[in-house]
C-alpha atoms as a printed R data frame, in Angstrom:
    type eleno elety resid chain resno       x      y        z
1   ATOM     1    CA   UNK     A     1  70.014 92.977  -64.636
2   ATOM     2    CA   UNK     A     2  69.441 89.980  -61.936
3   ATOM     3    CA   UNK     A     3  68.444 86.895  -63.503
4   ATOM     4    CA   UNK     A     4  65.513 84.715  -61.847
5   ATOM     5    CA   UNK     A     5  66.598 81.106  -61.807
6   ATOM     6    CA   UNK     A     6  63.646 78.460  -61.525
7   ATOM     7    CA   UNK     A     7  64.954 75.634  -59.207
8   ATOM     8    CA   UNK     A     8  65.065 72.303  -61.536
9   ATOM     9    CA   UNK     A     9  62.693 70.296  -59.084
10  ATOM    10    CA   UNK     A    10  60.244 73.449  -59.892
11  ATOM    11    CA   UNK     A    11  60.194 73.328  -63.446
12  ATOM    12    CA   UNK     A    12  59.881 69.563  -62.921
13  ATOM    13    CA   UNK     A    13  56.669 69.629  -61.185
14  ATOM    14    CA   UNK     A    14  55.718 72.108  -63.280
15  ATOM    15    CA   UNK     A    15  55.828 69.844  -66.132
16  ATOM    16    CA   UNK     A    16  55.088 66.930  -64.309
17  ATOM    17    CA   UNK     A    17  51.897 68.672  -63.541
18  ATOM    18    CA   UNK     A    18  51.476 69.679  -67.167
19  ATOM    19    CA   UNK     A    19  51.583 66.057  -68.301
20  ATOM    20    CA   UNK     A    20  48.679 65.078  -65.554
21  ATOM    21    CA   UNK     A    21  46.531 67.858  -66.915
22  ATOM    22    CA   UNK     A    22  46.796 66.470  -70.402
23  ATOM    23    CA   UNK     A    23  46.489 62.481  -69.462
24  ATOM    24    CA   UNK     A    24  43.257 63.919  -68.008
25  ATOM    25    CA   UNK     A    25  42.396 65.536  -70.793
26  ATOM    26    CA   UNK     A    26  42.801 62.501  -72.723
27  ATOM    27    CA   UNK     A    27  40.889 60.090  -70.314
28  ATOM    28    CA   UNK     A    28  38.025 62.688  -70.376
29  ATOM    29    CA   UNK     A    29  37.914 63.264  -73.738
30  ATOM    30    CA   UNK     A    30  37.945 59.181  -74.256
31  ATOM    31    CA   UNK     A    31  35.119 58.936  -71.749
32  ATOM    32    CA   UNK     A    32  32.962 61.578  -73.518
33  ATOM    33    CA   UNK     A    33  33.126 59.840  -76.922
34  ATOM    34    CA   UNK     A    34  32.855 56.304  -75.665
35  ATOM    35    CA   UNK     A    35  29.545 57.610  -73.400
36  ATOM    36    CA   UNK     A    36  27.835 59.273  -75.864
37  ATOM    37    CA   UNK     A    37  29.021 56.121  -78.701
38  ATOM    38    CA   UNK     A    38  27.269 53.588  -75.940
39  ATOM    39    CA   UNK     A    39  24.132 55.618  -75.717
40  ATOM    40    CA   UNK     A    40  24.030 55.912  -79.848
41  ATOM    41    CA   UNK     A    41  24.061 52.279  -79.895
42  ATOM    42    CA   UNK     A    42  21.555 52.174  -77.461
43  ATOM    43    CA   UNK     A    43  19.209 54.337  -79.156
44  ATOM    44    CA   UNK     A    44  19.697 52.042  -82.272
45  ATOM    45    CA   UNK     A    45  18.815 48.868  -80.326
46  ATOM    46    CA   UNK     A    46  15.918 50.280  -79.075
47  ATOM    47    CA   UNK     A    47  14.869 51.413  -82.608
48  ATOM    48    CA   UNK     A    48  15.319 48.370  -84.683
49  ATOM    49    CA   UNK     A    49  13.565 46.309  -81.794
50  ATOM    50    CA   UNK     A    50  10.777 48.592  -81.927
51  ATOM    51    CA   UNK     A    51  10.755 48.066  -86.168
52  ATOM    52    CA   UNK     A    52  11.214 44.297  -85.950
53  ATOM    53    CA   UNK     A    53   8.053 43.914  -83.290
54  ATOM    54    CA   UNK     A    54   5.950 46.739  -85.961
55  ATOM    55    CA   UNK     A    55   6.316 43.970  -88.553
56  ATOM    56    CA   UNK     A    56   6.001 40.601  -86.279
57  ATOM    57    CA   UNK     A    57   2.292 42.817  -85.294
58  ATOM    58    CA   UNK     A    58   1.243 43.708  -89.110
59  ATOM    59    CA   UNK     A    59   2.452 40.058  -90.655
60  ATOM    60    CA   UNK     A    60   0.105 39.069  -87.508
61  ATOM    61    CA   UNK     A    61  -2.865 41.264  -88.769
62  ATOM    62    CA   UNK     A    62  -2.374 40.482  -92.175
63  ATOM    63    CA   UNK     A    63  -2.777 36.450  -91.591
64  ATOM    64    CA   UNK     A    64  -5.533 37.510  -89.234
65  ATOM    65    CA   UNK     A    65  -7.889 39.605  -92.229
66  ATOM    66    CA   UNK     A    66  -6.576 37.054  -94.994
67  ATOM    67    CA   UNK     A    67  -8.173 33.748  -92.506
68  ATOM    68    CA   UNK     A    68 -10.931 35.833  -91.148
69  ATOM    69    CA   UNK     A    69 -11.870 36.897  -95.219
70  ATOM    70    CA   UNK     A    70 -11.620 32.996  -96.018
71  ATOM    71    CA   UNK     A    71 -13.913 31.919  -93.249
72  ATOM    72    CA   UNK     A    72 -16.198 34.426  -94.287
73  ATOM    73    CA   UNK     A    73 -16.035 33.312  -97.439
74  ATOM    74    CA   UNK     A    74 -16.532 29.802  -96.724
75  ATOM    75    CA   UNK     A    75 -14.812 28.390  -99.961
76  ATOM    76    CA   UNK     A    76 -11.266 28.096 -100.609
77  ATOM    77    CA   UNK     A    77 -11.807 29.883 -104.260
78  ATOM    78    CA   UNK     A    78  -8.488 32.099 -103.566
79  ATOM    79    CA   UNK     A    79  -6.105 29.595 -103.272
80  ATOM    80    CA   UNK     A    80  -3.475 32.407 -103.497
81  ATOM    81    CA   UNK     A    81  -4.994 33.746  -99.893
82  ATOM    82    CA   UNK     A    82  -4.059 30.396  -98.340
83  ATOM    83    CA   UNK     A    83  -0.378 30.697  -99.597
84  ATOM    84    CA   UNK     A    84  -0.192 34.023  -98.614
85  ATOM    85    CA   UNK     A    85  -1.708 33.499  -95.423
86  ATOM    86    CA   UNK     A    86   1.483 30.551  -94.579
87  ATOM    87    CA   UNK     A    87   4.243 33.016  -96.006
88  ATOM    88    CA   UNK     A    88   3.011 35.447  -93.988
89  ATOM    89    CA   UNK     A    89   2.856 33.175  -90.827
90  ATOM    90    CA   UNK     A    90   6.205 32.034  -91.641
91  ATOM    91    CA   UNK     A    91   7.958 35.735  -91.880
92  ATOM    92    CA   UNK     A    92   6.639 36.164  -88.559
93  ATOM    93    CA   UNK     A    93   7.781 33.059  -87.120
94  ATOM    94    CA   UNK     A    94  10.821 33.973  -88.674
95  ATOM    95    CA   UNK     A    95  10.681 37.148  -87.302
96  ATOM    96    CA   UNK     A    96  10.108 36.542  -84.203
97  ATOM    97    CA   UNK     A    97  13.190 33.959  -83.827
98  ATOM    98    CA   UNK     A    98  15.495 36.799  -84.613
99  ATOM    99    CA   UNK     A    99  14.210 38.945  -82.621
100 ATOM   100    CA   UNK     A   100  14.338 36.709  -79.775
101 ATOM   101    CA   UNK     A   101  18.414 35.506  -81.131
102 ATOM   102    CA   UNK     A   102  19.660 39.001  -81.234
103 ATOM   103    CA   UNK     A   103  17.665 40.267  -77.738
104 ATOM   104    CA   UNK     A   104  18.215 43.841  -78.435
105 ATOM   105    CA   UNK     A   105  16.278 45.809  -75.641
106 ATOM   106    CA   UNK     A   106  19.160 43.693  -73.197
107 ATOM   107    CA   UNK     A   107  21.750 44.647  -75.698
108 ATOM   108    CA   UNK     A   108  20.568 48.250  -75.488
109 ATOM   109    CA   UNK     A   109  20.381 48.229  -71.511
110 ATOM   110    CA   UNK     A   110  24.216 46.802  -71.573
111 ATOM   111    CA   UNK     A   111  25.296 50.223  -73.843
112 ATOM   112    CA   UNK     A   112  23.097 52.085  -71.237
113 ATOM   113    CA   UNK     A   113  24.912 50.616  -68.536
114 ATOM   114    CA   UNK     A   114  28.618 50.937  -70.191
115 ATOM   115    CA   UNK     A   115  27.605 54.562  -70.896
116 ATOM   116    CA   UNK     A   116  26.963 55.410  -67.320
117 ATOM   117    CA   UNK     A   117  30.620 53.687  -66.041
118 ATOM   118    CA   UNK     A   118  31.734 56.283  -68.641
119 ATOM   119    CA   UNK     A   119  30.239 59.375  -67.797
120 ATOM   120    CA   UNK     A   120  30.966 58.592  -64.401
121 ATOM   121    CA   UNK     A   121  34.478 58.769  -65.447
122 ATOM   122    CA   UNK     A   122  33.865 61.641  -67.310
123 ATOM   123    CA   UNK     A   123  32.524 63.517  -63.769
124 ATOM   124    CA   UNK     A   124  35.526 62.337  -61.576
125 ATOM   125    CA   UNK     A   125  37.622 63.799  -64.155
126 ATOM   126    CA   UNK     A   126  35.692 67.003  -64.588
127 ATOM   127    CA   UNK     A   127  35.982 67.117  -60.900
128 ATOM   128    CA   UNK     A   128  39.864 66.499  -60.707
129 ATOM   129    CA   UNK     A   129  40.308 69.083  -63.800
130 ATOM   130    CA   UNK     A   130  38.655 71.998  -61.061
131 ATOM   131    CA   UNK     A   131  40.643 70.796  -58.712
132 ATOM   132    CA   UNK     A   132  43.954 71.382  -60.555
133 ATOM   133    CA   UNK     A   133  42.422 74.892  -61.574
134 ATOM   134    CA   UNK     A   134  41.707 76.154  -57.749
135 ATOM   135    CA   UNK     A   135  44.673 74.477  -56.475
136 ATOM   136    CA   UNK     A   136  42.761 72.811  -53.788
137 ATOM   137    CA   UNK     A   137  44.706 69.476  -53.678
138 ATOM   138    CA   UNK     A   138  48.555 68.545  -53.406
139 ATOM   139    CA   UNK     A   139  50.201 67.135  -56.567
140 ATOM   140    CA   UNK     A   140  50.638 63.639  -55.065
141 ATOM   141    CA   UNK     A   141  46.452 63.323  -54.198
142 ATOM   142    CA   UNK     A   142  45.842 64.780  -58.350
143 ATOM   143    CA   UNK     A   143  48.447 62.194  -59.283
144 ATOM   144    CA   UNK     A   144  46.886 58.866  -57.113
145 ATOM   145    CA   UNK     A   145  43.069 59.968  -58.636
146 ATOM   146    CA   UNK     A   146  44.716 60.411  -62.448
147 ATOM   147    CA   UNK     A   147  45.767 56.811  -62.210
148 ATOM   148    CA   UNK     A   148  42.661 55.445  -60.517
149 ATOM   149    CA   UNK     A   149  41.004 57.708  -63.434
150 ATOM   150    CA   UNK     A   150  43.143 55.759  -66.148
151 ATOM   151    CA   UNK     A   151  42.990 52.431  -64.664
152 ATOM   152    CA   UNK     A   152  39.696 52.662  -64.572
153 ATOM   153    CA   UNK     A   153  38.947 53.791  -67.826
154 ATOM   154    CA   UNK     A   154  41.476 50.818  -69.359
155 ATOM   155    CA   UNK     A   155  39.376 48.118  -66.960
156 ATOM   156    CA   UNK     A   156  36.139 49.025  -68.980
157 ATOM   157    CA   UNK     A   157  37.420 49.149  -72.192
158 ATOM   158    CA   UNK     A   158  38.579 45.530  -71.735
159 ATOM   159    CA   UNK     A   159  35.177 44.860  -69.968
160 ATOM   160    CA   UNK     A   160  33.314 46.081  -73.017
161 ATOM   161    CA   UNK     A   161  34.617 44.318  -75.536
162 ATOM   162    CA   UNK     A   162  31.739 41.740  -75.465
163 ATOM   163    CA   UNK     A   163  29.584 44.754  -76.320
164 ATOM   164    CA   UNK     A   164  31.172 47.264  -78.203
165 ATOM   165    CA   UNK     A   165  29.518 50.189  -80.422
166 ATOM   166    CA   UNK     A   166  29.393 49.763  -84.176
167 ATOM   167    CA   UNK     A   167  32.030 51.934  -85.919
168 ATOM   168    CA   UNK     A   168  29.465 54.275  -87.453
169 ATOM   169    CA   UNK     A   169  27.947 54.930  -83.859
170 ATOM   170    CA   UNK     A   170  31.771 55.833  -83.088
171 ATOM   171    CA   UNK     A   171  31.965 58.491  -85.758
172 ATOM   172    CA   UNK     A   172  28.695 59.337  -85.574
173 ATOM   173    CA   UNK     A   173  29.400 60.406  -81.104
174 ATOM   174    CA   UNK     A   174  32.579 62.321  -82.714
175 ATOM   175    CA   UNK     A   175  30.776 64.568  -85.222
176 ATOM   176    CA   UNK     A   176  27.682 65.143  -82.820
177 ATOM   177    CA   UNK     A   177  30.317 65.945  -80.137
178 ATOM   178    CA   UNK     A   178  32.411 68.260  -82.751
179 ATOM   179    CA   UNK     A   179  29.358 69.816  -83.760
180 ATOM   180    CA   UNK     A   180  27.848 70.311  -80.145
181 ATOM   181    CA   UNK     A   181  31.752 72.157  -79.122
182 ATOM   182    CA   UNK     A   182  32.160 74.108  -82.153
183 ATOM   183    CA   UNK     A   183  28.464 75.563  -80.899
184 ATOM   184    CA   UNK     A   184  29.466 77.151  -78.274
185 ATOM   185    CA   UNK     A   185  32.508 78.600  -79.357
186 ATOM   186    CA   UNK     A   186  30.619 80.404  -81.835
187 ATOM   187    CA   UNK     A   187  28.141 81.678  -79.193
């Protein structure tokens, strides 16, 4: 019975190669959930600036009927209109100033920005993982573009840290990513 040795420098690369296929799997899987936690958050901005300007326009419409009934009226009988009238003027005022402190549609274009960095991360490495599967590149070139990949990826997580998605959109991007995968295995 002859014996097949593997040269060491073979198994080497072999493993060497093994450990680039699973740093990319890492990066890509890192740049999936951070993409699709960016575009949650997103989504979210968008919403509660679109609820915030709903009630800044009915407080409006309200103080508008309540001093349109009291001209009508032409006596102040109802003092309790007048009152309501300046509360109501006041939540919007209010409301407005918070909407204008916490600027959420830029907010939400920032996510939609950090979200595109990431799923263009996502692509290179999609790319690099058919790559390694045809064997169309050396080692050495997968190697270089797994580092740019990584580098990369750790340069925009430092970047977004003066944005960064709420915790629940975090879990939220795992379990609609979970639930998405474990979709088409079943199919």
């Amino acid at each position: 019975m002859i014996q097949l040795r593997i040269p060491f420098n073979v198994t080497k690369q072999r493993n060497q190669l093994q450990e680039l296929r699973e740093k990319l799997r890492r990066i890509k899987r890192e740049a999936l959930y951070s993409n699709k936690a960016h575009l949650i958050a997103s989504r979210r901005n968008y919403r509660l600036h679109k609820r915030l300007c709903m009630l800044i326009i009915l407080s409006n419409v309200a103080i508008g009927l309540v001093l349109t009934y009291i001209h009508i009226d032409g006596m102040l009988r109802w003092m309790w209109m007048c009152y309501t009238s300046a509360v109501l003027a006041f939540s919007a005022a209010l409301l407005t100033m918070v909407l204008a402190k916490l600027n959420l549609p830029k907010s939400a274009e920032g996510h939609k920005a950090f979200a595109g960095r990431y799923d263009a991360i996502f692509s290179k490495c999609d790319l690099l993982q058919n790559s390694l599967v045809n064997n169309n590149v050396t080692e050495e070139v997968i190697q270089h573009k797994v580092l740019s990949c990584c580098s990369a990826l750790e340069m925009l997580n430092e970047e977004q840290f003066k944005l960064m998605p709420l915790r629940k959109d975090k879990t939220r991007a795992k379990k609609e990513i979970e639930a998405k995968s474990k979709g088409k295995r079943r199919s």
